[in-house]
C-alpha positions in Angstrom: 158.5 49.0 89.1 159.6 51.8 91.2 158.5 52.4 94.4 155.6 54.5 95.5 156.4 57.9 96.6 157.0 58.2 100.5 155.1 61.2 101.4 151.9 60.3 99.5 152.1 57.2 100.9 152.2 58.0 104.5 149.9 61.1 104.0 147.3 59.0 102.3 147.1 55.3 103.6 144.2 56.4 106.2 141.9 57.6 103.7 139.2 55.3 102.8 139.5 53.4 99.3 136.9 55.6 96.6 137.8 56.3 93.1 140.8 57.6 92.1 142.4 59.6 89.6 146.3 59.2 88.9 147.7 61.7 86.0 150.4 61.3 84.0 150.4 57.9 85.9 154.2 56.7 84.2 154.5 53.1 85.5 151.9 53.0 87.5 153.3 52.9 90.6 150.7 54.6 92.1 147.9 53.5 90.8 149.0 49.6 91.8 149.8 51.0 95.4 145.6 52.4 95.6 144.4 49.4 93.7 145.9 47.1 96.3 144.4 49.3 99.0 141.0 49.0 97.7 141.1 52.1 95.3 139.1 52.2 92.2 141.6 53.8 90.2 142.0 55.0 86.8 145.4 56.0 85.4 145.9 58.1 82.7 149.0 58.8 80.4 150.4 59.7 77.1 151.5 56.1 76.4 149.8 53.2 78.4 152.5 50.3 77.8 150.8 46.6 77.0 152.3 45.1 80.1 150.8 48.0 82.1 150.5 46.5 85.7 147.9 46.6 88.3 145.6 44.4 86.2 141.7 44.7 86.3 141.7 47.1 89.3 143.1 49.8 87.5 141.1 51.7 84.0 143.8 52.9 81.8 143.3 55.9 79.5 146.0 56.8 76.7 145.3 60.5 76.1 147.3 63.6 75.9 147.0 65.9 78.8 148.4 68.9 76.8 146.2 68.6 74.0 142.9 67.8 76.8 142.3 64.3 75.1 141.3 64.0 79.3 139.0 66.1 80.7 138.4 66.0 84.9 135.4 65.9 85.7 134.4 68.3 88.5 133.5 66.9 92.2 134.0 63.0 90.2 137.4 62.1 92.2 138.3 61.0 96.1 141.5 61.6 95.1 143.3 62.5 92.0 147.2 61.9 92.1 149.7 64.0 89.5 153.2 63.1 90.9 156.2 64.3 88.7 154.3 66.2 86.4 154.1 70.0 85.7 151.1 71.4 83.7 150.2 74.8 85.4 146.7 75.1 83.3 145.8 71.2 84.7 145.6 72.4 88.6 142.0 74.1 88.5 140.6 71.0 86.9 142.1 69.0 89.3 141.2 71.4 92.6 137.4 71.5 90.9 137.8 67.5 90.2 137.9 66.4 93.5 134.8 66.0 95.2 134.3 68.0 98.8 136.2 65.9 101.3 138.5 64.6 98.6 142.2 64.5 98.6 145.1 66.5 95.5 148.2 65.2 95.4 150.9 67.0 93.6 154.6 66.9 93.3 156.7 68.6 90.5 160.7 69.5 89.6 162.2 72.5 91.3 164.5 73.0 88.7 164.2 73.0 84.7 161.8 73.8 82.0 159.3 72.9 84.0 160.1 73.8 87.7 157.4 74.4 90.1 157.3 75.2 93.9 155.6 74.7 96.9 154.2 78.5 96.6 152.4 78.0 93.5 150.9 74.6 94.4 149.6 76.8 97.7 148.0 79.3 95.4 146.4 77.1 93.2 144.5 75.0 96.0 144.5 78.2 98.8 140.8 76.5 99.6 142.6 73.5 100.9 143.6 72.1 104.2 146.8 71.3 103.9 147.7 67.4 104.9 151.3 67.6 104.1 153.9 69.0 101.9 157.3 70.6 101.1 160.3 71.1 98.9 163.4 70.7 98.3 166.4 71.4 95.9 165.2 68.1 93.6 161.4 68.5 94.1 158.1 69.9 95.9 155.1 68.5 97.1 151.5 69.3 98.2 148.9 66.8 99.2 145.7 68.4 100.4 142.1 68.2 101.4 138.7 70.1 99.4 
């Protein structure tokens, strides 16, 4: 399993373990990194494999984010997790679906069909306090605070 992203670990490891959201979850390796900090975590994707890890600790929910098989529910999340992933109409669900106090963390492509930027992930959570973030040629991120 690949490693957990860098700079949502270190701008999240001093937040309390609460239910978690992680979208378009991949391998899972951030839902096993919350789940072994305490995190009630469910992980959602288009394909949930049968040797998914993270065991118990983690719900899994096969559903198609583009076709909203998943709908966030609003204020339901601590923290809700889309790493890698690019769907433009997902980000008000996900700034409604954390509750007050809770935590986004986002991270998309700079480049190709389905590029985003530091910029837009600013506009779509301008409400939030802004933990950490940035970008790069390969990739931006945004982790922040309702």
């Amino acid at each position: 399993m690949a490693e957990s992203a860098r700079e949502l670990t270190d701008a999240i490891a001093h937040l309390p373990p609460g239910n978690g959201l992680d979208l378009a979850c991949g391998g899972a390796r951030h839902s096993v990194w919350l789940a072994q900090r305490g995190w009630r975590v469910t992980a959602v994707d288009l394909q949930i494999e049968a040797n998914f890890p993270g065991g118990p600790a983690i719900r899994t929910i096969e559903a198609n984010l583009e076709k909203d098989e998943f709908i966030i529910e609003p204020c339901a999340w601590d923290l809700i997790v889309c790493w890698l992933y690019w769907q433009p109409d997902l980000l008000p669900a996900i700034a409604l679906g954390v509750r007050p106090g809770g935590v986004v963390a986002l991270a998309g492509k700079t480049s190709g069909r389905f590029a985003t930027s530091l910029a837009q992930y600013r506009a779509a959570f301008a409400g939030f306090t802004e933990l950490s973030s940035g970008e790069n040629e390969m990739r931006a991120f945004f982790i922040g605070r309702r």
